[in-house]
C-alpha positions, 0 to 999 in steps of 0.5 A: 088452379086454371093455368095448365095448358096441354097445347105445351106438352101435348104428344108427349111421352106420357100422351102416347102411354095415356093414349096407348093405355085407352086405346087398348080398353076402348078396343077390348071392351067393345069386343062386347056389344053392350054400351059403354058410357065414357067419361073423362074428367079434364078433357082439354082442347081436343085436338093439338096443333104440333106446329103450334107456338106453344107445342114447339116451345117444349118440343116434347112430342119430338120425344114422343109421339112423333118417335113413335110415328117413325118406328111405326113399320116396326111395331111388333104389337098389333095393338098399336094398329088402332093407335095408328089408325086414329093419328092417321085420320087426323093426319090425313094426306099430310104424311107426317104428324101435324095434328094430335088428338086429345082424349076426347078425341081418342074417345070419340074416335072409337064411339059406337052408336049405343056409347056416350061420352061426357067431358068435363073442363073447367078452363075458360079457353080450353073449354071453348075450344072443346065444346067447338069441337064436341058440337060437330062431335056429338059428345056432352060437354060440362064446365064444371069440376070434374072429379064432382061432376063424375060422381053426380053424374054415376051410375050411368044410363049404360050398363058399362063404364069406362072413365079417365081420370088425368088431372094436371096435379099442379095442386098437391092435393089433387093426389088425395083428392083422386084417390077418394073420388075414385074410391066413391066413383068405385062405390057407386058404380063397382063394375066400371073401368077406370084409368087413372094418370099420374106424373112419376116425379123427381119430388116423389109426390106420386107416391102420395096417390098410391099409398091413397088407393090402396088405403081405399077399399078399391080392389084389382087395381093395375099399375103401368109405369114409364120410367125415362132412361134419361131423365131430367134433374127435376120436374117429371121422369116418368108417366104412370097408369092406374087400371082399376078393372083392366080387362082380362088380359089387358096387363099382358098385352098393354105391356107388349105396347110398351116393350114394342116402344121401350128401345134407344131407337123409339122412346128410351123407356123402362115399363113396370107392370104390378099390380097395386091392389089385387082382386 
């Protein structure tokens, strides 16, 4: 199914989880020298215009990003320093948040030279504006499925891995079908780093992925969840992260983020840290 479009939501309360989540990895894991190579595996457009007809239609980076923006001198976590460093450049000279990178975009903004990214995405217009985008941005764009092409594409040519895994889940089967491509993603390539979002929905169906991985041998596996204290009557109440090899100290320090930004005054949050499959 091709009708998801993140223009609608893109900024969100899951985004600046998401975003926030891959932000710390990519600076923790580049605290070593050797190369990273990066996936992810539903890239999107890339880059978000907040102004836009369809970002203003939902408004949901008002909730999101944009509170994160404003409580931003009051961050206690110094973690968010590279967040804020990133939306900043993409904001520059305008003073308050019109532009909001996509993943690809938060990964290409922390590529070293030895690193490499490779997106993947399938829908027509989405696609297009991606490989616009990543033609000026160095980075390998494949439209074809994702979840197929991560495994064709695995062990990578650089001794380390870092792939991110957020389809829209407009299908139910996608929750059964992420689960075993990360067992065999794990399998080929059982050093690597993998961060897996979900929708935390009123349905429950989030739980269908869950029990998924862990009924895989995929081992050390982290799980972070954002729970909205005012959460709808239906649809989606909260955003979840599976981090399968986090590194050390990643739980600890992801959880100062989200502790930074839980209070009425920011995002209205409550964050669960377990872990779902230990080492």
């Amino acid at each position: 199914m091709l009708s998801y479009l993140h223009a609608f939501h893109a900024g969100n309360f899951a985004d600046v989880q998401k975003h926030g989540a891959l932000a710390l990895v990519l600076s923790m894991m580049q605290a070593k020298a050797s190369d990273i190579a990066c996936f992810d595996t539903h890239a999107g457009s890339a880059v978000y215009d907040l102004r836009s007809e369809r970002a203003r239609k939902t408004a949901e980076a008002d909730d999101g990003v944009q509170r994160l923006w404003r409580a931003r001198e009051g961050l206690r976590s110094a973690d968010w320093m590279p967040v804020l460093d990133v939306l900043t450049r993409f904001n520059a000279g305008s003073g308050e948040l019109s532009v909001y990178p996509g993943s690809p975009a938060w990964f290409q903004s922390f590529l070293r030279s030895g690193d490499g990214l490779t997106l993947f995405e399938l829908h027509p217009s989405e696609g297009e504006q991606l490989a616009g985008w990543a033609s000026e941005a160095s980075v390998r764009v494949l439209r074809q499925d994702g979840l197929a092409g991560l495994l064709r594409q695995l062990p990578p040519r650089q001794p380390r891995l870092l792939t991110l895994i957020d389809p829209s889940y407009e299908i139910k089967s996608d929750y059964h079908e992420v689960a075993e491509t990360l067992e065999k993603a794990w399998r080929k390539c059982r050093h690597g780093v993998y961060l897996v979002w979900y929708p935390i929905l009123t349905s429950g169906l989030q739980e269908q992925l869950k029990e998924s991985v862990r009924a895989t041998g995929v081992r050390k596996v982290l799980c972070s969840e954002v729970h909205l204290r005012k959460p709808p009557d239906r649809g989606m109440t909260g955003s979840g992260m599976l981090v399968v090899n986090p590194p050390w100290g990643f739980d600890s320090r992801l959880s100062e983020m989200m502790i930074d930004i839980a209070g009425p005054d920011v995002m209205n949050i409550d964050h669960d840290l377990e872990w779902l499959v230990p080492e």
